[in-house]
C-alpha positions as CSV (number, residue, x, y, z in Angstrom):
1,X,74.4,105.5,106.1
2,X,75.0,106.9,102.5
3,X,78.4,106.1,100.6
4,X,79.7,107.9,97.7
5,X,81.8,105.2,95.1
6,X,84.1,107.5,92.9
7,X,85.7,106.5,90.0
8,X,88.7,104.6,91.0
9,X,86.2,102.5,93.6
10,X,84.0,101.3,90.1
11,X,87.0,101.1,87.8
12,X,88.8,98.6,90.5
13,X,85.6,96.7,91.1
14,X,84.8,96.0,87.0
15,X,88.2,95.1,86.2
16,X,89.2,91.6,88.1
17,X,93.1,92.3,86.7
18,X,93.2,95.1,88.7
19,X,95.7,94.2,92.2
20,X,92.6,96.4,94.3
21,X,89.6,94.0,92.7
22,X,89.4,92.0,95.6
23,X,89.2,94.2,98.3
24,X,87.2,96.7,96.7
25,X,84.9,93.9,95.9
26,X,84.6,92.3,99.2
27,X,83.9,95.7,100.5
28,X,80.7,96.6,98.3
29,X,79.7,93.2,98.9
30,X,79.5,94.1,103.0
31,X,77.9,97.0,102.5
32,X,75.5,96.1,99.9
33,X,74.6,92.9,102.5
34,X,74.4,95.6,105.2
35,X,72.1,96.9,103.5
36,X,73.7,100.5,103.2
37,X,73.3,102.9,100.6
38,X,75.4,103.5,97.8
39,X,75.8,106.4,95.5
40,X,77.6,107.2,93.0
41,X,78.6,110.7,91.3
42,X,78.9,112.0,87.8
């Protein structure tokens, strides 16, 4: 399955001060070790 990161999804996962980083984090790491594919938009 394809996901599209935005923005904010990026932004949390770069900046570890952010109260989101975590989350957002463990949550590319799943799908990245699922093997899914991720996109992103400009």
């Amino acid at each position: 399955m394809t996901y599209l990161l935005d923005t904010n999804i990026l932004l949390r996962f770069i900046d570890p001060t952010d109260p989101s980083h975590a989350i957002v984090h463990q949550a590319i790491d799943h799908l990245r070790f699922d093997a899914q594919d991720l996109r992103v938009s400009t």
